[in-house]
N, C-alpha and C positions, 0 to 999 in steps of 0.2 A: 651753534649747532642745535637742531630740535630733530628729537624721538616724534616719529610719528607713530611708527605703530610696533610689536614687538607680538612673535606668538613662541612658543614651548612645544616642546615635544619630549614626554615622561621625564618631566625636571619635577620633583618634589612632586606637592599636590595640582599641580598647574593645569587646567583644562587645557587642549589646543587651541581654545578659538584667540582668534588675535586678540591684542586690546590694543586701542586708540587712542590716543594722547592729543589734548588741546596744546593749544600755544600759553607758555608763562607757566604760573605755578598750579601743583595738579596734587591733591592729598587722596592719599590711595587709605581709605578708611574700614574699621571694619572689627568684628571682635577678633579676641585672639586666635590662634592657630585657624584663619580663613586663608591663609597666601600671601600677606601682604609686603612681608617682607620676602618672602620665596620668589615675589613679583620682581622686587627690586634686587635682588640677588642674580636672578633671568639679565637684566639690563646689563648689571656692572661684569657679567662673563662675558657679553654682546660685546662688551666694550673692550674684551682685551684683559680685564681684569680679575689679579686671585676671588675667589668668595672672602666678603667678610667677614664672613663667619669661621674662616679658621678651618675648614671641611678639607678634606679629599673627593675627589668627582666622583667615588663611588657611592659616598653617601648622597651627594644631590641627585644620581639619578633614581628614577622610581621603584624602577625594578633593579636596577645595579648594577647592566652594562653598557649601558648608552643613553645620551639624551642630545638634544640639538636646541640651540635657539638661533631663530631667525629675525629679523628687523628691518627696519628703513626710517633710513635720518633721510636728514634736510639741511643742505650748507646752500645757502642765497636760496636758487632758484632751484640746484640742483638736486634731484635725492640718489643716495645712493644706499644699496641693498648688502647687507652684511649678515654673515651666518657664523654661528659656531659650534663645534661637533664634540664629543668625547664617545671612546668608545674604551671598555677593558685592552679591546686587542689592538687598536691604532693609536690612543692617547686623544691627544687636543688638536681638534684644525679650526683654522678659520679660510673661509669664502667671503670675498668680494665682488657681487654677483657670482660671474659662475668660474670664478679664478682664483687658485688656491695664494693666501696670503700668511704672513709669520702675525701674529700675536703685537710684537712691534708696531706694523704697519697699521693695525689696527688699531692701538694708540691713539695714534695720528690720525685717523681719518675720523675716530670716534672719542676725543678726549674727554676725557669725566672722571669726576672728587665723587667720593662716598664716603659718609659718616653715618657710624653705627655705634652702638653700644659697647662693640666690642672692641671697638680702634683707642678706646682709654689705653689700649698695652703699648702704641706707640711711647706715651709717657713712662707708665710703669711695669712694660714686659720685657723680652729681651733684645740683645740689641740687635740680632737680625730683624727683627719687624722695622726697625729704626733706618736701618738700612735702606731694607727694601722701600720707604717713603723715601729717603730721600735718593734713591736710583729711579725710580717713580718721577722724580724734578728731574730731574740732568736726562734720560731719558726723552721728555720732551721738551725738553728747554738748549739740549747740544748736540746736535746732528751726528758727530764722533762716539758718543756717549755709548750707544748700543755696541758698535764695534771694538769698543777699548771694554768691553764689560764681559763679551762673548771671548776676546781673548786673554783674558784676566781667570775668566772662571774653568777655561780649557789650562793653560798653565801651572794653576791650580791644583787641577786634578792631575794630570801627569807630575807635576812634581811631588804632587802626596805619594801617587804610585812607588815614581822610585824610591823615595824615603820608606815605603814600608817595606820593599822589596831589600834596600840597604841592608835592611838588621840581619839578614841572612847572607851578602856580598858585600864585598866594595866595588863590585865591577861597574858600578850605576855612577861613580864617581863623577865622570865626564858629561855622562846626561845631566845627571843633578845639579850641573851648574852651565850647562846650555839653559833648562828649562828655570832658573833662578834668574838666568838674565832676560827672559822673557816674563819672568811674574815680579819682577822690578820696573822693565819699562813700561808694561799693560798697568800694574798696580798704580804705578804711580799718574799715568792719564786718568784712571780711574776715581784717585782721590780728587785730583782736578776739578775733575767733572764735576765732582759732591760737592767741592768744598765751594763754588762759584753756583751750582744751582743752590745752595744754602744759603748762601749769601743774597741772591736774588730775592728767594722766598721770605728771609728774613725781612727783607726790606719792605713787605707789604703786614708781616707779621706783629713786627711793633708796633703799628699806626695803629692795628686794631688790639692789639693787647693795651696799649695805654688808653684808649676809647672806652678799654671795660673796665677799669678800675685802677688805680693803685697796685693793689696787690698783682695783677698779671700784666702790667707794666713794668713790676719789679723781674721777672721771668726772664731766662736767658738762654739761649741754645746756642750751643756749642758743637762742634765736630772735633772728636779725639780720635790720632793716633797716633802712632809711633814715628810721626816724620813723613813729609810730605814729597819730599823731593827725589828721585832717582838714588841719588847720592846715599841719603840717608835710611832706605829702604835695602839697597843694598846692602850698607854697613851693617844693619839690623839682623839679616841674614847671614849676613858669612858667624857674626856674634853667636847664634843661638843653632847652629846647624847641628852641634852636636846634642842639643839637648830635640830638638826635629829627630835627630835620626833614632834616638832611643825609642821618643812616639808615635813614631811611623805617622807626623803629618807639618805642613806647614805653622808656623804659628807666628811669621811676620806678615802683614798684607790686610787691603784693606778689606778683609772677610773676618778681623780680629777689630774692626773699628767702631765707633760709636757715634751715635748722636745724643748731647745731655744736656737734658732739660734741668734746670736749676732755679733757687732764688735765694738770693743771699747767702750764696757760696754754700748751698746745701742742694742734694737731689730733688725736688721736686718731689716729686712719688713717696716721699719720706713725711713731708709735710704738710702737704695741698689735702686736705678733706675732698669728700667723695663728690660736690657740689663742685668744687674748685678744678678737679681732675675733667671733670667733664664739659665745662666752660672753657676748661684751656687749650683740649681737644677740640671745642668748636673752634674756635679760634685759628687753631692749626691746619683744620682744612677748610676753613673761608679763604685763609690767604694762601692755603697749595690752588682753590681754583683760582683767584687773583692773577697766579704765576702762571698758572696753567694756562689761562687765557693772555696774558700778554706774550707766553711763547710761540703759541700757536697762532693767535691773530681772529680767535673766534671764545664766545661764550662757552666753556666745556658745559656738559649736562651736570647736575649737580644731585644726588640724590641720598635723601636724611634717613636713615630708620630712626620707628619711633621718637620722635625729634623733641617732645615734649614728653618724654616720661623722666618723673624724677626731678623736674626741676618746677621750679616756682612759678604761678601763671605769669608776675612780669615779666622774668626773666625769658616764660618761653614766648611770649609776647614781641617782647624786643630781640628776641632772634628772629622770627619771622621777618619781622618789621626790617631784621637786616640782610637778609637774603637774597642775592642778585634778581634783576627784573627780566635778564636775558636769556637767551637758549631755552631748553628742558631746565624744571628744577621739579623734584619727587620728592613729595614729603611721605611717610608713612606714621597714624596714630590710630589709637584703639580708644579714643577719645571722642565723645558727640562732635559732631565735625562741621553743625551750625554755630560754633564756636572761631571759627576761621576760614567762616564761607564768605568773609567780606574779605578776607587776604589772598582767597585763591580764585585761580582762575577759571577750576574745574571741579569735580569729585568722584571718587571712583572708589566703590561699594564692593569690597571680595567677602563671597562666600563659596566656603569649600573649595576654594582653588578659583574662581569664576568670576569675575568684573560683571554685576547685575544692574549697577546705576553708570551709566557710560557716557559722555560727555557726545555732543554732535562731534560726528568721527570721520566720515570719509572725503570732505571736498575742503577742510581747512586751508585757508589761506596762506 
């Protein structure tokens, strides 16, 4: 898949005019606070995706009750046209041309990895960000995956419901264990899902963890929880209902579950230096696009902030150097950018929100 063009409407500092994207690798260059990561933060909403920055929509927009980004990929010959809207009063949409689409679908039509500064908390945050990566794999790697997830997180909620409403009746008795045999069989498709897109992922993960060294060849991930199989999920539940109904919420299912990073039977995050944390994050999403692109059957876009701060010129050298050569890939640095104008394909120059050095932009091949 290639980004051809992408424009903003009052996201952050973002002028409206479009910008244009060459084919292969493109370093969006530029001092600090010019847009350049604002730029790429515009892409990966385009794409379906939370900010990685950890925001609410009403901080990226300008003024703070709406903003829109529009674009247009390219799959073979085809392009096709995608938008996406927030507003305070309607929330989040996306448009495929001029036909309203779920978030999902977008996905899927637009798949792309983003690494940031800030995705080291897969490693050492909490474990819903863990989660959310790897429902992120299973997602586009298991066709079932969205709809075992939607009825997982509905089951959820209504049985949190009755459980709080319990502490003041028993009348809920009979619901509470309709909607416990629904957040047993969704729960347990669900762990499924994870637990086989984790293994998938894994399987491109070590090639490149043992390629960097020793030390994160020694690295291991793991998925915990409480039992994997209908059977034992249930069990789990009927176990712990009373100490649920005192808290008015569930606390068996996989929204109590983990994914854990390790290395010789110690947490990771406990041990790995701040060099190491962020190498092993690379790491982590070279081989989500890997997976991503074997699920899908095309190159996802791939898009770095700041991709060289903080790390050694070899090291960030030889990441470059290992970067796929396919689809869109976005690097973003605040770094002289004749430094890696023989690794790219293009350059693109923000200031104040604005693309001023633009690569030839409208008849690419």
């Amino acid at each position: 898949m290639r980004l051809i063009e992408i424009s903003a409407q009052a996201f952050r500092n973002l002028s409206p005019d479009p910008v244009f994207f060459g084919a292969g690798l493109t370093l969006i260059t530029g001092e600090n606070a010019q847009g350049k990561t604002n730029l790429l933060e515009a892409v990966a909403l385009l794409c379906g995706q939370r900010s990685f920055r950890r925001v609410r929509p009403f901080e990226i927009a300008a003024e703070g009750d709406r903003f829109s980004v529009s674009g247009r990929l390219r799959h073979g010959i085809e392009d096709e046209a995608l938008r996406v809207t927030w507003s305070r009063a309607e929330g989040r949409a996306f448009a495929r041309g001029e036909k309203a689409v779920s978030f999902r679908d977008v996905a899927r039509l637009a798949p792309a990895v983003f690494l940031a500064p800030e995705q080291r908390e897969i490693v050492v945050g909490s474990p819903a960000i863990r989660r959310r990566f790897v429902d992120r794999l299973a997602l586009l790697s298991r066709p079932a995956a969205g709809e075992d997830l939607v009825r997982f997180e509905r089951a959820l909620s209504e049985r949190n419901a009755l459980l709080l409403r319990s502490q003041r009746t028993r009348a809920a008795d009979g619901e509470i264990e309709t909607w416990t045999e629904e957040l047993v069989r969704a729960g347990a498709a669900v762990r499924r899902h994870r637990v086989a897109a984790l293994a998938d992922w894994r399987a491109r993960f070590e090639p490149l963890a043992a390629e960097a060294g020793p030390e994160y060849a020694e690295v291991r991930v793991d998925y915990r929880s409480n039992g994997e199989t209908e059977e034992e999920l249930r069990a789990e539940c009927e176990r712990i209902l009373a100490v649920e109904r005192r808290r008015g919420h569930s606390l068996a299912g996989p929204h109590r579950d983990d994914v854990l990073f390790s290395r010789k039977g110690r947490p990771l995050a406990a041990q790995a230096s701040a060099g190491e944390l962020h190498r092993t994050v690379a790491l982590v999403k070279l081989a989500e696009w890997q997976a991503v692109k074997e699920a899908t059957g095309e190159a996802p876009l791939l898009g770095v902030d700041e991709f060289d701060a903080g790390l050694s010129s070899a090291w960030a050298e030889a990441f470059v150097r290992s970067l796929p050569q396919e689809g869109t890939v976005l690097l973003t640095s605040a770094t002289d950018p004749a430094r890696w104008r023989r690794f790219v394909g293009g350059v693109l120059e923000m200031r104040a929100g604005r693309v001023v050095d633009r690569p030839r932009a409208v008849n690419e091949a």
